[in-house]
N, C-alpha and C positions, 0 to 999 in steps of 0.2 A: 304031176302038177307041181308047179315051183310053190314052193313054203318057205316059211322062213320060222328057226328055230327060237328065237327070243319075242315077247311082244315089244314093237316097237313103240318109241315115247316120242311125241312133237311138241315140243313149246314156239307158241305163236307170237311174233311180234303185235300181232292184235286178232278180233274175233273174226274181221275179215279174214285174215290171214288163216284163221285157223277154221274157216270153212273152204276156203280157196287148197287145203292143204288134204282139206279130206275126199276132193272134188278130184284131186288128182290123183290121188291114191287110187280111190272106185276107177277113174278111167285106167289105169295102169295094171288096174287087178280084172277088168272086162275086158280090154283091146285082143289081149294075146290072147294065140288060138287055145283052149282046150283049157281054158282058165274060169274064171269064178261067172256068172250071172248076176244082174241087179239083185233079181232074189236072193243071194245067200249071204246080201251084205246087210247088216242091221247097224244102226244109228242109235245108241244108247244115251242119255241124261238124265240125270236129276230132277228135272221140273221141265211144265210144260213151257215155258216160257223160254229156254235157252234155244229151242230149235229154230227162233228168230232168223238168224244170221244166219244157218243152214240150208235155210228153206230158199232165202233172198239169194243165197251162191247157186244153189242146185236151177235155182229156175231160169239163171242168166245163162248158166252153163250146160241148162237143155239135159241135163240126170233126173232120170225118172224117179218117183219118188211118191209114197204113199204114207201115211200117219196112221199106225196103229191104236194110238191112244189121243185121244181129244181132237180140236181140229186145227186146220192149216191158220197160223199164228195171224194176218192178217183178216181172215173170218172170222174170227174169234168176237162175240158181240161188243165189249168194250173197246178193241181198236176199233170194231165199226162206227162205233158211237165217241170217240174221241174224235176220230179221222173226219166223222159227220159236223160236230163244232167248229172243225179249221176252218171247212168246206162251206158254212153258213157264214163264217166271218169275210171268208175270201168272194163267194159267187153266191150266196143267202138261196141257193137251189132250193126245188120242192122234195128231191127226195132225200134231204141231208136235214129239213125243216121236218118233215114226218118222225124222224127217226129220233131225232134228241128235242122236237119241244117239249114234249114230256118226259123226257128224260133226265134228272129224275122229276118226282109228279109235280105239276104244276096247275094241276083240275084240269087241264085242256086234254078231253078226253076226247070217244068219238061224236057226240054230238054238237062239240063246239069244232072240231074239227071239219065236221060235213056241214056245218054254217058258212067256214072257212071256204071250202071247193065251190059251195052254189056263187058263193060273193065272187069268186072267181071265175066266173063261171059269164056270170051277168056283166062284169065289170073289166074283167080281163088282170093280168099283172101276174105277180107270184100268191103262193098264201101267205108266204112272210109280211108281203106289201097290203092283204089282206088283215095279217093280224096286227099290224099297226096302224091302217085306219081303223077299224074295227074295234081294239082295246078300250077303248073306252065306252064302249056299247054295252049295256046292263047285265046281257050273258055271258060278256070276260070280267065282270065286278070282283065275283068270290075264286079268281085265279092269281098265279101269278105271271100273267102274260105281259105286264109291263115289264117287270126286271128282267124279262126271257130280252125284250127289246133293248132295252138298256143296257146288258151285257153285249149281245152282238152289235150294237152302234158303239160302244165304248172301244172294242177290241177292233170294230173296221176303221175307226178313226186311227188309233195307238197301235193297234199290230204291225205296220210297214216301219215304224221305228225300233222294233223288237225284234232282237233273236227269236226265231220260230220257238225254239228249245225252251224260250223264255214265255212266250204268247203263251204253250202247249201249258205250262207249270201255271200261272195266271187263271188261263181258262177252265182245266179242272177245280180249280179252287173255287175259283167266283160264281161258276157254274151250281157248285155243289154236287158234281158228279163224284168225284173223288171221294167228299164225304158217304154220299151213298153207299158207295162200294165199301168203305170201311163200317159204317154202323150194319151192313148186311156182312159184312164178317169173315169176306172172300180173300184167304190172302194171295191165291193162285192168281185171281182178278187183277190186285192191287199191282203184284209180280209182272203182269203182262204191260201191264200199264206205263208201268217204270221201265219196262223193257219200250217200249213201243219211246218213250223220251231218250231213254240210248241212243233208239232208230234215227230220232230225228237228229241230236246232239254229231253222231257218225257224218250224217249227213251234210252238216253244216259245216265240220272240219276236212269234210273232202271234195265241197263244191266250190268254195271260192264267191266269183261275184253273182254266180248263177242264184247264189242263195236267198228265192224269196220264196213266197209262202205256196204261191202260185204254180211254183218250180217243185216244192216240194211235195204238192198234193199231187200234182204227175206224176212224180217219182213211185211216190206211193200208192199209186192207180195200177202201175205196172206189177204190183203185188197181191193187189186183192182180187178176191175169185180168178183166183191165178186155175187151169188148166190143172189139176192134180192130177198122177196119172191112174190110171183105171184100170190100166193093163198087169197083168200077174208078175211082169217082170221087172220090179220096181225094187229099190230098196226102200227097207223098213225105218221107219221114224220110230223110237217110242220113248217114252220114262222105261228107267230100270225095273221097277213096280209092273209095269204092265208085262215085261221079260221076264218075271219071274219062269221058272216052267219051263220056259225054250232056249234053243239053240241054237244060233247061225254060224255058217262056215268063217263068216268073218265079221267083227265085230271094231266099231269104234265107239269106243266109251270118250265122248267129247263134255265139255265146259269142267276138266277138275281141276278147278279153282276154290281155291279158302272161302266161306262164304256161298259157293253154288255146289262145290261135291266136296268135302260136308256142307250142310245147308246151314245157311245164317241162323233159321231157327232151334238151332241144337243147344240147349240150355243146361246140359248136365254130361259129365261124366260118360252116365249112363247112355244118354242120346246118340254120343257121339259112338259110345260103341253099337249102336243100332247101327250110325251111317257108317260104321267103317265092315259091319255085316255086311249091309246094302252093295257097298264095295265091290265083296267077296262075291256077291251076286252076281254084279256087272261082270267083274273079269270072268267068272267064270261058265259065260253065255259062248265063250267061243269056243268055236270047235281047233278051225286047222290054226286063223290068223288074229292077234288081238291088236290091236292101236287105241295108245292113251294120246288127249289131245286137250292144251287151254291154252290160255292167253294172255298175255302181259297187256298192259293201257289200264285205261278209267272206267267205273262203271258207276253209273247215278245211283245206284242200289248200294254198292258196298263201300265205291271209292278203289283206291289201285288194288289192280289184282295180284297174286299170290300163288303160286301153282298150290294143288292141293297134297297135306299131308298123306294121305295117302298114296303118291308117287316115290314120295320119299321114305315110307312104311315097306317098301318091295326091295327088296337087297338089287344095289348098284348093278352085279353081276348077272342079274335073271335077266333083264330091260338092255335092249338096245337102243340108245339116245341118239336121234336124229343130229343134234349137237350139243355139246356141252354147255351147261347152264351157265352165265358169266357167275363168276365167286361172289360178287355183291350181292347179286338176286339170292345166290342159295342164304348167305348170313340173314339178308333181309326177312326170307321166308322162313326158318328156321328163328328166330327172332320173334317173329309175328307168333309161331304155333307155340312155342314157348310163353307167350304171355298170354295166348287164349288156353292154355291146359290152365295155366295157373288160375287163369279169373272160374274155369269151372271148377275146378276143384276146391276154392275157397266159396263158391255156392254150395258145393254138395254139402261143404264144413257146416255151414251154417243150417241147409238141410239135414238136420237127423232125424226127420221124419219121413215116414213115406204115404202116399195116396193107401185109404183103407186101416190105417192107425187108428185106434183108441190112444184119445189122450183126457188127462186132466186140467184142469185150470184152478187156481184157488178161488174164483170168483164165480166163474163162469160153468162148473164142473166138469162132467164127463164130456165129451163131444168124440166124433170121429171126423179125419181127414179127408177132407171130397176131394182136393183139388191140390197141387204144386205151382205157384209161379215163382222161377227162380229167376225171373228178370226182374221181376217187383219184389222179390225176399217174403213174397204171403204163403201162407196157408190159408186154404178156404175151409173151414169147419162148423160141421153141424153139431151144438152143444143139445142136451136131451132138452134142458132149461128153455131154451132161445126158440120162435118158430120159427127164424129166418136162418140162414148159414151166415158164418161171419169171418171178415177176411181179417187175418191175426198175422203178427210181424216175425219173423223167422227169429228174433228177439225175444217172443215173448214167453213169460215163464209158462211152460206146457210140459208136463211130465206125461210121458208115453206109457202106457196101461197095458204089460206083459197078458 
C-alpha cells in the first residue's frame, strides 16, 4: 500500500476550498485498487460546529459519511429553529409556525395551539392566519402572540430590502431567540448559530443576483435531513474529544485555525497548553497517513483567519507543505500569536491565584477561591463572613494563606 512518509499540510484559500480539498484527497486515497476504505478515514475538529462546510462538500460530492459525536450540523435544533424564522417570514408555513411560535416561550402552549388547528379547521387558512385573527381573543390576552406577529409582518415587509446575512442577525435579536440561548448558557449552541450566519454570508458572496431569501431557504433545504449514510463504510466525523482512545488509518485534523484549534475560549497560559495537549491528541490518532488542513477568508466569529499555531509549533522539516505559505501570511500569523501569548501571559500576571486558594482580605477576611475569570480580571470567592460568594478584582488587596 502506497504511504506517504511525512504528514501532509493544506492551507485553503477558503472553507470551501478546504472541504473540496479533503473530498479529493478520501476519493484519491479510495479509487486505487488495494488502497484505504471510507472506514479508515476519520475527520477530526475542535468543535461541533466546524463540520458545517464538511458535511455541505461531502454530500454534493456523494462521500459517504457518518458523525460520531453530535448530529449532522443542519438537524441540529437551533439551525432548525433559525432556518424555521426565515421560512415564516418568507411562506408564514404551518410546520415552521409549530416549531418557533414558542420558541422561545411566548404562553402559546398546547392548548392554545389546538384552539389554533380547530379554527383552522372550521375556517380554513394557515394557523399563522389563525393566530392573527384570533390574537385578540381573551385566551391570547396573557401571551405574547402580538409581537410574535409583529416581528414576522415587520421582517416580511423589510426583509426583501435586506441582505439575508443581515435579516438572519435582526431576526435572532428581535426574536429573542439568541438571547435565550445565551441566558441558557450553550456556547456550542451560540457556535452553530454563528456558524449557520457564515452559511448564509458564503452564500451570498457566491450567488450573485440569485440572492434572495427565497433562493436561499432552497439552498438550504438541500441540506437538512440530508440522507446520512448508514452504511459501515463511511468515514468518521468527530471532535478530537470524542477520538480520544482511537485510531484510524488516516486521519485529517481539519479547521487549525487561530481562534477554532486553539479555541477562542482559552484564556490562560495554562488553557492553551491543554489545547496544544489536545493537539498532540489529534495528530496522534493516525496510524499509516495524517493531513493538517484550514483556511484563509472571514469568519463572523473571529474575523480573518490565521492558520493555527500549532502548525507552526511542528519543525518545518517533519510536514510536507502542499505549497509554501506567501511571507506576509506567515509575518501576519506569527504577529497575531505573538500578541495573543503576550495578552495571556499578562492575565496569568495579574492572576497569582488559583481555583481552591485560601486567601485573606483586610476587610472581608478569610475566603477561598471558587472561580477564575481571566476575561473579566475577577475572582469569585467565598469569604467565611459573607453568605453569598463575591466577585473581587484581580487588583484587589488578597493575600493568599500558605
Amino acid at each position: 500500500m502506497e504511504t506517504i512518509s511525512k504528514p501532509l499540510y493544506y492551507h485553503a484559500s477558503s472553507a470551501e476550498d478546504e472541504g473540496m480539498y479533503i473530498a479529493r484527497k478520501i476519493r484519491e486515497l479510495t479509487d486505487k485498487p488495494h488502497s484505504f476504505k471510507m472506514a479508515d478515514i476519520a475527520i477530526l475538529y475542535r468543535a461541533h460546529y466546524i463540520s458545517r462546510t464538511i458535511e455541505e462538500v461531502f454530500q454534493r460530492e456523494k462521500i459517504p459519511y457518518t458523525l460520531s459525536s453530535g448530529v449532522p450540523f443542519f438537524d441540529r435544533a437551533e439551525i432548525k429553529d433559525s432556518l424555521s424564522y426565515l421560512r415564516m417570514i418568507a411562506y408564514k408555513d404551518d410546520l415552521s409556525f409549530l416549531r418557533v411560535v414558542n420558541t422561545p416561550k411566548r404562553n402559546i402552549g398546547e392548548r392554545r395551539i389546538n384552539f389554533l388547528k380547530e379554527y383552522v379547521e372550521n375556517h380554513g387558512g394557515s394557523l399563522y392566519d389563525a393566530l392573527r385573527l384570533c390574537a385578540g381573543n381573551e385566551l391570547f390576552a396573557s401571551t405574547k402572540a402580538q409581537d410574535f406577529i409583529d416581528l414576522i409582518e415587520r421582517f416580511a415587509q423589510t426583509g426583501p430590502k435586506m441582505q439575508i446575512s443581515e435579516l438572519f442577525s435582526h431576526v435572532m435579536n428581535q426574536s429573542g431567540y439568541e438571547t435565550a440561548l445565551r441566558t441558557e448558557g450553550s456556547q456550542e449552541r451560540l457556535d452553530n448559530l454563528a456558524e449557520l450566519k457564515q452559511s448564509i454570508y458564503e452564500y451570498e458572496t457566491s450567488c450573485g443576483e440569485e440572492c434572495t431569501l427565497e433562493n436561499y431557504l432552497a439552498h438550504a433545504a438541500l441540506y437538512t435531513n440530508a440522507d446520512i449514510s448508514s452504511v459501515k463504510n463511511a468515514v468518521r466525523l468527530m471532535t478530537i474529544h470524542t477520538a480520544k482512545g482511537l485510531e484510524f488509518p488516516v486521519v485529517f485534523v481539519a479547521g487549525l485555525n487561530e481562534n477554532m484549534f486553539p479555541s477562542k475560549k482559552v484564556d490562560s497560559l495554562k488553557a492553551m497548553e491543554e489545547e496544544r495537549r489536545l493537539a498532540f491528541v489529534a495528530l496522534t490518532r493516525a496510524q499509516k497517513m495524517l493531513f493538517l488542513t484550514e483556511a484563509e477568508g472571514f469568519s463572523q466569529r473571529t474575523g480573518g483567519r490565521f492558520p493555527s499555531r500549532f502548525i507552526f509549533d511542528i519543525d518545518k522539516n517533519l510536514l510536507d507543505y502542499e505549497a509554501e505559505l506567501p511571507p506576509q501570511l506567515i509575518a501576519r500569523t506569527r504577529l497575531y500569536i505573538s500578541e495573543s501569548e503576550s495578552v495571556l501571559q499578562k492575565k496569568d500576571a495579574l492572576s497569582a491565584l488559583s481555583e481552591g486558594d485560601t486567601v485573606e482580605h483586610g476587610i472581608l477576611g478569610r475566603g477561598k477561591v471558587l472561580a477564575i475569570d481571566r476575561t473579566a480580571a475577577t475572582y469569585t470567592i467565598k469569604f467565611d463572613k459573607v453568605a453569598t460568594p463575591r466577585k473581587m478584582s484581580f487588583k484587589a488587596p488578597l493575600e493568599k494563606v500558605e
